[in-house]
Residue frames as qw, qx, qy, qz and C-alpha x, y, z in Angstrom:
[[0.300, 0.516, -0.297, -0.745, 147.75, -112.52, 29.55],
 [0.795, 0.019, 0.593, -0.128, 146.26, -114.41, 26.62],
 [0.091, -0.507, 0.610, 0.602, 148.21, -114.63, 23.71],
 [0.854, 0.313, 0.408, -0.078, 146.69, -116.07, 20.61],
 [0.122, -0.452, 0.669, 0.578, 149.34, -116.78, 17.81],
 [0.624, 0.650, 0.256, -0.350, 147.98, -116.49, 14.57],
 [0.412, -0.127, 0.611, 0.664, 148.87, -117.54, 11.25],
 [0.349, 0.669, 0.351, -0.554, 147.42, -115.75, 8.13],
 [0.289, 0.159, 0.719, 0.612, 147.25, -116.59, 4.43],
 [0.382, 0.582, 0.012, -0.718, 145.70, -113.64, 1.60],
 [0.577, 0.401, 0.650, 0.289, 144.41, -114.92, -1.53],
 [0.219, 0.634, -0.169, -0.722, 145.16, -112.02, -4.33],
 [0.673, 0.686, 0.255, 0.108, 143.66, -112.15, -8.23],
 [0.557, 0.289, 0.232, 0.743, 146.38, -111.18, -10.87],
 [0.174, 0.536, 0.245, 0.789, 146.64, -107.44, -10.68],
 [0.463, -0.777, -0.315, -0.287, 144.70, -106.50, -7.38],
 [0.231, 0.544, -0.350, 0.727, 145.67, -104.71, -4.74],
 [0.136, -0.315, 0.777, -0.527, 143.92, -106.31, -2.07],
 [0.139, -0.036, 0.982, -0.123, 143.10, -109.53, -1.09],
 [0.637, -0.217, -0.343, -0.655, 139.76, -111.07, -2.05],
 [0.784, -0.440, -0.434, -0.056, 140.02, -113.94, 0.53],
 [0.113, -0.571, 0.625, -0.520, 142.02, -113.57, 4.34],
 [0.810, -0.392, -0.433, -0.042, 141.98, -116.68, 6.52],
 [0.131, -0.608, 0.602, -0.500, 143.22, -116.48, 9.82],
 [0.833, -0.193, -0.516, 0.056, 144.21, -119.57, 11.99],
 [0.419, -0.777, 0.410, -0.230, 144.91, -119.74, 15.50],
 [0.712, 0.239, -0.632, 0.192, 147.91, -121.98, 16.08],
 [0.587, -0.155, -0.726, 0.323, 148.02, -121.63, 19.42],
 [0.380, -0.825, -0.062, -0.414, 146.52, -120.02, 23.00],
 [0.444, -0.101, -0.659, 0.599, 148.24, -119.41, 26.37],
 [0.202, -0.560, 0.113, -0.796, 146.73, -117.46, 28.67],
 [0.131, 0.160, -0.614, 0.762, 146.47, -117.62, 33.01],
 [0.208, -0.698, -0.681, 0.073, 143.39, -117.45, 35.52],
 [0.043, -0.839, -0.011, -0.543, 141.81, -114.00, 35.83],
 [0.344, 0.083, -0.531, 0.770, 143.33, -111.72, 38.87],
 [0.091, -0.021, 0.157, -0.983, 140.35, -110.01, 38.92],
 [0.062, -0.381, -0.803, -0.455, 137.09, -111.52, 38.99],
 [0.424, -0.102, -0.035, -0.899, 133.71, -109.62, 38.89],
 [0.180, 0.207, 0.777, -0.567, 131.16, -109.95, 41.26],
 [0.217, -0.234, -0.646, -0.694, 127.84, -110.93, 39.05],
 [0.339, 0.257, 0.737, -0.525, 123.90, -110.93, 40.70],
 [0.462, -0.187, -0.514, -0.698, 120.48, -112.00, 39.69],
 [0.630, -0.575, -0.336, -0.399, 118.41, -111.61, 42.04],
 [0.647, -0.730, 0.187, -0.116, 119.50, -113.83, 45.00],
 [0.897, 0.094, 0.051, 0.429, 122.55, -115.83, 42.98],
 [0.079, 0.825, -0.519, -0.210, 126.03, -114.15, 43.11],
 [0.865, 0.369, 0.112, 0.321, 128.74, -115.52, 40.95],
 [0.135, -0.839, 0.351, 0.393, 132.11, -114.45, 40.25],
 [0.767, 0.570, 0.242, 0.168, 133.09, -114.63, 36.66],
 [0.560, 0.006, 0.237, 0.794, 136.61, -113.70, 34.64],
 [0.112, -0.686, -0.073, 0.715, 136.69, -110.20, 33.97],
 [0.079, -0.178, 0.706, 0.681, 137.67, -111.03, 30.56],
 [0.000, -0.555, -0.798, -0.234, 133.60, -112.23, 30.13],
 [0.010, 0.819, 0.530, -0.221, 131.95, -109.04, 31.64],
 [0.565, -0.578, 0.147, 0.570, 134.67, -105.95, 31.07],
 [0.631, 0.774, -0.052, 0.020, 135.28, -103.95, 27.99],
 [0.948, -0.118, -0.072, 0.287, 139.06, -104.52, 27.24],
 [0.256, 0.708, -0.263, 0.603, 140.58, -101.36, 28.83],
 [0.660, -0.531, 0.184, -0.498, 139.16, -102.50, 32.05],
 [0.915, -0.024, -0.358, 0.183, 140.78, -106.56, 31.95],
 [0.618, -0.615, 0.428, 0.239, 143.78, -107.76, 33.72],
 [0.325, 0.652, -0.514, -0.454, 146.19, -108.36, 32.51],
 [0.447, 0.009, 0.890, -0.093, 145.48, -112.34, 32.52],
 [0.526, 0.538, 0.643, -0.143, 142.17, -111.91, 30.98],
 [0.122, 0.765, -0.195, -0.602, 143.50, -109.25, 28.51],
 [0.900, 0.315, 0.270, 0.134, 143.94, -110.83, 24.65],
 [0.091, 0.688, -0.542, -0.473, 147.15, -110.13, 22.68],
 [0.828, 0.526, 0.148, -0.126, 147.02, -111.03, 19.18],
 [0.299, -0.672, 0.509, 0.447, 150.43, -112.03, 17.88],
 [0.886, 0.419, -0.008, -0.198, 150.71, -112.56, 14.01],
 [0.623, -0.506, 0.539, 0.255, 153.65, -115.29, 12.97],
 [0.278, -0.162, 0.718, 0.617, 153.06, -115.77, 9.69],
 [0.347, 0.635, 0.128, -0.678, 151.81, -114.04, 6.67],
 [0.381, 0.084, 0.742, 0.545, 151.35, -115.99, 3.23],
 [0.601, 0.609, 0.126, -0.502, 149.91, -114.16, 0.22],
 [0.392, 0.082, 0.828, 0.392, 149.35, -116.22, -2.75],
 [0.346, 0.561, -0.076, -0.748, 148.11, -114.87, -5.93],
 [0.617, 0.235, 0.747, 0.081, 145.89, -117.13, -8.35]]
């Protein structure tokens, strides 16, 4: 699986009710070699490529699958 841990910080004006800026940072990735790889052609070349590149993402392993995990949420209000 690939996990990306994410930190996230909202920027809010006096009085609003939602955010005018949103960064997101990745603090860190883990993630495995595909289980599955897909068989690519062109023409006379084959390849085999992560699943996670060709695959919409009901179709991944679960290697190549992303999971988004948020750790921390800062809203600051200027």
């Amino acid at each position: 699986m690939s996990r990306y841990q994410v930190q996230v910080t909202e920027t809010y004006a006096p009085g609003a009710q939602r955010p005018w800026s949103t960064v997101r940072r990745v603090v860190s990735v883990e993630s495995g070699p595909c289980l599955a790889p897909v068989l690519v052609r062109l023409g006379r070349l084959r390849a085999r490529i992560a699943c996670g590149r060709r695959l919409p993402h009901d179709r991944q392993c679960r290697n190549c699958c992303p999971r988004i995990v948020v750790t921390e949420v800062r809203r600051i209000t200027t």
